[in-house]
C-alpha positions in Angstrom: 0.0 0.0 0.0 1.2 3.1 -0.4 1.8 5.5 2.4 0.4 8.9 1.8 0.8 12.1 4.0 -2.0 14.4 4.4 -0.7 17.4 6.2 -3.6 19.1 8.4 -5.9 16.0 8.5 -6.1 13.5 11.7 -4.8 10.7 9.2 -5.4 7.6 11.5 -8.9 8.8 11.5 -9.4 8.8 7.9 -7.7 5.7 8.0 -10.0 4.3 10.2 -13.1 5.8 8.5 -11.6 4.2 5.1 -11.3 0.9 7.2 -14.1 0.9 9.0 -17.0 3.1 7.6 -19.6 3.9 9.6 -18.3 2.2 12.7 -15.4 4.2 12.7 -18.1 7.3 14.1 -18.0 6.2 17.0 -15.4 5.8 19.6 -13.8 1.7 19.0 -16.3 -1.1 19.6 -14.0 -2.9 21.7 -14.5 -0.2 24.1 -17.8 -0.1 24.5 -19.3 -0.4 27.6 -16.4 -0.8 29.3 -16.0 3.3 28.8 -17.2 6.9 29.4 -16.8 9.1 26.9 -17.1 12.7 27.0 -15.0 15.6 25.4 -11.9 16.9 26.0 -11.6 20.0 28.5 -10.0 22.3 25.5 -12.8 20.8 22.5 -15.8 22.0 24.8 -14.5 25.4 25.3 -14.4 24.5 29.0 -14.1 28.1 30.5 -15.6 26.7 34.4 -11.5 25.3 34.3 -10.4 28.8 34.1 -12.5 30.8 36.7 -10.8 31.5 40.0 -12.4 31.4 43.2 -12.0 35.0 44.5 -12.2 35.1 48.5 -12.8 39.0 49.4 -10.2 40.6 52.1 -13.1 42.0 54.4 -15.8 39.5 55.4 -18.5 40.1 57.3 -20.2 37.3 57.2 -17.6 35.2 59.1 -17.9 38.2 62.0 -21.9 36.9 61.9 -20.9 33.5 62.0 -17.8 34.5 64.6 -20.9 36.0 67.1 -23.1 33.7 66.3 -20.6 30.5 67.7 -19.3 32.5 70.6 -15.8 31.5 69.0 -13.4 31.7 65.3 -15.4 30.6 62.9 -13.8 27.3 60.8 -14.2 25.3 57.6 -15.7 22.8 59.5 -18.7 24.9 60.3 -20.2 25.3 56.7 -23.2 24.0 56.1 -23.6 21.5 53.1 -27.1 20.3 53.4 -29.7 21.9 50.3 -33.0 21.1 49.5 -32.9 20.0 45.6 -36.1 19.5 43.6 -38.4 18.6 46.5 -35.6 16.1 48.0 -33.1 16.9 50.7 -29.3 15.9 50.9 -26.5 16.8 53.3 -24.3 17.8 50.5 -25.3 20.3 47.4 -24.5 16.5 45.2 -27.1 13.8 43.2 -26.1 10.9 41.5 -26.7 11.6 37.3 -28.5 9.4 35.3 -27.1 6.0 34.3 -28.9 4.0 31.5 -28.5 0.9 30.3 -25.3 0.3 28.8 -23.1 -2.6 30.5 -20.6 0.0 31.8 -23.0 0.6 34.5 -23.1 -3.4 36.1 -21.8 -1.3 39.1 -24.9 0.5 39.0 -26.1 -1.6 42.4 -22.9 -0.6 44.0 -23.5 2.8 43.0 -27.6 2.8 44.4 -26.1 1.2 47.7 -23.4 3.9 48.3 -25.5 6.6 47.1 -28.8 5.7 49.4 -26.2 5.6 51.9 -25.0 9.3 51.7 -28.5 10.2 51.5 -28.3 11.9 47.8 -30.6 11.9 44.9 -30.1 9.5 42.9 -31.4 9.8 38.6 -32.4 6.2 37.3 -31.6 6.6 33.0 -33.2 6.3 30.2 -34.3 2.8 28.7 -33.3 0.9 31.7 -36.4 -1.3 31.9 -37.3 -1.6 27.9 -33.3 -2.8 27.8 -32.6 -4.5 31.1 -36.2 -5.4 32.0 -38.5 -3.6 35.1 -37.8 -5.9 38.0 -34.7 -8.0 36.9 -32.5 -8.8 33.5 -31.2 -11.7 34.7 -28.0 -10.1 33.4 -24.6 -10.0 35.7 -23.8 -6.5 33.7 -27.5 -4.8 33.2 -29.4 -4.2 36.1 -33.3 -4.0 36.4 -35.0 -0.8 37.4 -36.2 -2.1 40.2 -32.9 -3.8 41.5 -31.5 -0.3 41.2 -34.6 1.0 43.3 -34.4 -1.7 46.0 -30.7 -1.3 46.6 -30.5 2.1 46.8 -34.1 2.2 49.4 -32.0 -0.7 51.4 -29.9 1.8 52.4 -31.6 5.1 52.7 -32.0 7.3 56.1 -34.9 8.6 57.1 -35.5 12.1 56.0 -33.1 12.7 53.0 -32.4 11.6 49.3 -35.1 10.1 46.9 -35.4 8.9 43.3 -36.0 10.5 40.2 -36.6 7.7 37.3 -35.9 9.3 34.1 -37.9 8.7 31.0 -37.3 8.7 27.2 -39.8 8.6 23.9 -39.0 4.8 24.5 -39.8 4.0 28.2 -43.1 6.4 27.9 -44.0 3.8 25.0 -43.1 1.4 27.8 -45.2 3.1 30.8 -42.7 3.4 32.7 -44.0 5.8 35.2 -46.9 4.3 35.5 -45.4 1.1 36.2 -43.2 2.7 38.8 -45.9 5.1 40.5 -48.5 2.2 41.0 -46.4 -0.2 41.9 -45.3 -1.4 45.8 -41.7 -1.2 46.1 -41.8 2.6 45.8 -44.5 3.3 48.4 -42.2 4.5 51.0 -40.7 6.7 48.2 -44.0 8.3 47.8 -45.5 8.3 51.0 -42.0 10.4 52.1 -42.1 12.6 48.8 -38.7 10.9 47.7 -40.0 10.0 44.4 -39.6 12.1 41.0 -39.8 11.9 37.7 -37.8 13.3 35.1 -38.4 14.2 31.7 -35.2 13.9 29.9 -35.0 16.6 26.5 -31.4 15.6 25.9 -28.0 14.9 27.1 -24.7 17.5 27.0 -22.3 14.4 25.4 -25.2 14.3 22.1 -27.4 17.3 21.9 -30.0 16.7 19.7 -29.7 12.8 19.7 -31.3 9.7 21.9 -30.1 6.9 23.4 -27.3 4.9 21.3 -26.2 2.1 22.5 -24.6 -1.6 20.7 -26.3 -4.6 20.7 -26.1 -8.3 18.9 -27.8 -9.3 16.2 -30.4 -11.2 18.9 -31.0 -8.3 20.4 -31.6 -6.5 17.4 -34.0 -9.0 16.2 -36.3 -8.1 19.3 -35.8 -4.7 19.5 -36.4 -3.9 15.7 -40.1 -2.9 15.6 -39.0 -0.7 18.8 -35.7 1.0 18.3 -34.3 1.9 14.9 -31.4 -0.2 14.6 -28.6 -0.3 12.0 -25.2 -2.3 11.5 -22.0 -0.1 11.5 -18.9 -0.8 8.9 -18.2 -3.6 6.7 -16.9 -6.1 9.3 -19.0 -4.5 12.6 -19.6 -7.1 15.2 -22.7 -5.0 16.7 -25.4 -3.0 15.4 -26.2 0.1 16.7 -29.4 0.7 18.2 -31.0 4.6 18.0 -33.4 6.1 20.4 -36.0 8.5 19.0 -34.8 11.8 20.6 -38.6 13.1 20.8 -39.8 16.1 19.4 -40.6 19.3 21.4 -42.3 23.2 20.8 -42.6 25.0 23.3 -46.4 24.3 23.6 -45.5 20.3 23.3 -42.6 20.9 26.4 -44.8 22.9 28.4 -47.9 20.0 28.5 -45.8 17.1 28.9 -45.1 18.8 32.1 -48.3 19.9 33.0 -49.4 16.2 32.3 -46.8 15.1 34.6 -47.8 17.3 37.1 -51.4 15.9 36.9 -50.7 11.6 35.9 -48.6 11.7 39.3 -49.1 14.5 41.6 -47.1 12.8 44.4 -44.2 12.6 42.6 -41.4 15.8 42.3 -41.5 16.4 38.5 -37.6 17.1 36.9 -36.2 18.5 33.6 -33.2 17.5 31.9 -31.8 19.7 29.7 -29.4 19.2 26.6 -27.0 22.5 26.1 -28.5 24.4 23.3 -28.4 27.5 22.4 -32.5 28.8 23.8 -31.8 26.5 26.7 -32.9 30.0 28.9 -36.1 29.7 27.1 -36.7 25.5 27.7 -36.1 26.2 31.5 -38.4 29.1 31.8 -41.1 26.9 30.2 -40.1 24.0 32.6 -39.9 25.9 35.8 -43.2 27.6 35.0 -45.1 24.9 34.0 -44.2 23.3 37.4 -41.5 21.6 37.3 -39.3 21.2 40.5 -36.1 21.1 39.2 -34.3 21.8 35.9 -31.2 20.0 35.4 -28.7 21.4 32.4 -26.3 18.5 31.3 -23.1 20.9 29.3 -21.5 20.0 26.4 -18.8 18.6 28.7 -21.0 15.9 30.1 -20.2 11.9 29.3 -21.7 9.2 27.7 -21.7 5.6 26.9 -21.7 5.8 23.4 -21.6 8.9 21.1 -20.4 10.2 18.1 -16.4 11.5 18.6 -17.1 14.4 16.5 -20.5 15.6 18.8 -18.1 15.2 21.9 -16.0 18.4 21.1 -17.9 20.2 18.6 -21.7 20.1 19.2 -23.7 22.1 22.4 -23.0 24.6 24.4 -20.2 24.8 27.3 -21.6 24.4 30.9 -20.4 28.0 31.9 -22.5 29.8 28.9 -25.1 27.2 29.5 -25.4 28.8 33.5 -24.6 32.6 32.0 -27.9 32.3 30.1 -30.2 30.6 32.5 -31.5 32.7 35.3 -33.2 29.9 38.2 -34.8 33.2 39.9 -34.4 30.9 43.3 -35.8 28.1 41.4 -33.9 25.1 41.3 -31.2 24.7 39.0 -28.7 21.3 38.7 -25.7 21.2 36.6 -23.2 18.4 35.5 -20.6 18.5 33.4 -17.1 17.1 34.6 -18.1 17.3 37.9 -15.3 15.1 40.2 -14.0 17.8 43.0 -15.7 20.0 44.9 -13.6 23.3 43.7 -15.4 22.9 40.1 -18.7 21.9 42.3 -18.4 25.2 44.5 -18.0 27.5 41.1 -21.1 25.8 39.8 -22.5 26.8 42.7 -21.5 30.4 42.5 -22.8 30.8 39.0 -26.6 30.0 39.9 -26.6 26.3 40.1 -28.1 24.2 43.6 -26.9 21.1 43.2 -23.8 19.1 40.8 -24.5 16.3 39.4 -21.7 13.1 39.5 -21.9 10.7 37.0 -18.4 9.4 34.8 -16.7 10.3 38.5 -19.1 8.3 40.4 -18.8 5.2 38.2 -14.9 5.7 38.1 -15.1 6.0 42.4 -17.6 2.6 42.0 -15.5 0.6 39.8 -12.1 1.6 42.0 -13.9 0.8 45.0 -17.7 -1.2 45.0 -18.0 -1.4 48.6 -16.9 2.6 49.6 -15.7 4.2 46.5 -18.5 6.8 46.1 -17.9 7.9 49.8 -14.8 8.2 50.1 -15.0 10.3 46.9 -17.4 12.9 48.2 -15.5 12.5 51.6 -12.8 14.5 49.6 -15.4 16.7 47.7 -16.9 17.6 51.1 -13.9 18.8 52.8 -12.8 20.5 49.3 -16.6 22.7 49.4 -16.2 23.8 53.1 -12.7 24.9 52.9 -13.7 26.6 49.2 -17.1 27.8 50.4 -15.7 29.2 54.3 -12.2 31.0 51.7 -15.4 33.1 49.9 -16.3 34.3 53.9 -19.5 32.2 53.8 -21.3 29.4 55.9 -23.4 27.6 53.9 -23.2 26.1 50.1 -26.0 27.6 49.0 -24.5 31.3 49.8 -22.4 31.6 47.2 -22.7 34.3 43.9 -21.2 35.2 40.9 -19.1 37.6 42.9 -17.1 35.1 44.4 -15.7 35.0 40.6 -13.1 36.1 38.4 -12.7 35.2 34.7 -9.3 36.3 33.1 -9.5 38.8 30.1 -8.6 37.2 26.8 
């Protein structure tokens, strides 16, 4: 063959492409679901990497706080608790969505830890038309329920809840109404720890659904449900496509009204892909009743998605928080969320809550038993020593103020 330079081109990708066709769109099939993806801090124009935390010289609110204690005020007096979306938590954290893909078999370790801590925790997309409602049968793919019953096995009194996400798919499945009527969540209910949430996108594919590999068995099932299509010349799996759904504002605005009225005891959520009148979709949410509105940036991860969507398509997190005002209404945010320095700057640009999720499955796969702890352990300590710098006592006091950007 003969070897051929292409100055200015990523040449193993052509290559690849060349190779591989269609396939070659997507990260390598040997790594899925064994992988996160998500794009590069320098492709999604990550500026939240840049911004300083700027602590003020004169602070008044630690002489409150100094009165108020009878003593120096410390780190280890900020308070972390927040009310999210109609749930409580003793840290401003939830646990982010995880679907169906096999990369999440840790996905009971991750419901046990997380019940533990008392955080939210989201329940994916197409986990029970994939993986089945009660159990798969599968060591790698989780039921919903299995996920539900781990995570309430664990759970104080008084904080976290779930929210079970749904997609064009699951509705086709009922798969609130499955989960609303049926026993297992009664405690959830009864407590107001249950919540729906309505998901419009995701930050790693704006625009796209649910994309995930399967076998040719699988396909054969799934056919007159998913569109499903084999990738390359020699591709071992077929890729199977979500519908993404399609939204007005008029559609957006009764979906939520009829969730709102289907399951009035449950807390109704929003999640948000980054585009570019996402100040507009979260308007609509929040006034048509929604308790929460969670934005997923551009930075967020994924299973499985297109390489070229990871660094060039959506929004950055930090313009995705510039052009959303919450009004005290609650805003999440995720988006390369792993420390609590990035969580605390989140915070200061209007968000309530961060949401974990490549971290959390990283923390769950080091450690199954105490991973996720340990983890926000450190992102604990790292948000009252931030949060106390800035001269306040609680999470949830922090502003844009406690910013600086460089100039460019």
């Amino acid at each position: 063959m003969t070897q051929l330079a292409a100055p200015g081109l990523p040449e193993d990708t052509v290559r690849a492409r060349a190779r591989d066709g269609a396939a070659a769109v997507f990260p390598p099939l040997n790594s899925y679901g064994t992988a996160v993806f998500g794009a590069a801090p320098e492709s999604a124009g990550d500026e939240i990497d840049g911004l300083r935390l700027a602590p003020p010289v004169f602070m008044p609110g630690r002489l409150a706080k100094l009165i108020d204690l009878g003593r120096e005020p410390l780190y280890s007096d900020v308070r972390l608790d927040t009310a999210l979306g109609g749930f409580t938590a003793p840290l401003p954290v939830y646990l982010s969505a995880l679907g169906s893909t096999r990369v999440t078999g840790i996905s009971l370790a991750l419901s046990r830890q997380a019940g533990r801590l008392g955080i939210p925790m989201v329940i994916g997309e197409n986990v029970a038309p994939m993986n089945g409602f009660r159990s798969s049968g599968d060591d790698h793919r989780k039921g919903l329920l299995e996920r539900v019953h781990a995570y309430c096995e664990e759970l104080p009194d008084g904080v976290g809840g779930i929210c079970v996400q749904q997609s064009t798919e699951d509705a086709d499945s009922e798969v609130w109404n499955h989960v609303y009527s049926d026993p297992a969540v009664t405690g959830l209910l009864t407590t107001g720890r249950l919540g729906f949430e309505l998901k419009v996108g995701q930050g790693a594919k704006p625009g796209l659904g649910g994309l995930t590999m399967i076998s040719e068995a699988v396909a054969a099932d799934l056919a007159g449900q998913y569109a499903v299509q084999r990738l390359g010349p020699s591709a071992s799996s077929i890729l199977r496509c979500a519908s993404p759904g399609t939204f007005t504002d008029e559609i957006f605005r009764r979906q939520i009204q009829l969730m709102r009225n289907n399951y009035p005891r449950a807390r109704c959520w929003v999640k948000l892909f980054p585009g570019r009148d996402i100040d507009q979709a979260a308007t609509i949410a929040w006034d048509a009743g929604a308790d929460a509105v969670a934005v997923d940036g551009a930075e967020g991860g994924t299973g499985w998605a297109p390489t070229g969507f990871l660094g060039h398509v959506g929004l950055p997190l930090s313009e995705c928080l510039r052009r959303v005002d919450p009004a005290g209404r609650t805003l999440l945010a995720s988006g390369r969320v792993w420390d609590g320095i990035r969580a605390v700057k989140l915070l200061a640009l209007g968000a309530r809550a961060v949401g974990l999720g490549r971290a959390a499955l990283i923390a769950a796969d080091e450690d199954p038993e105490h991973g996720l702890e340990r983890l926000l352990d450190a992102m604990a300590l790292e948000l009252r020593m931030a949060v106390s710098a800035l001269g306040r006592y609680a999470a949830e006091e922090t502003g844009p103020e406690d910013l600086w950007e460089p100039r460019s």
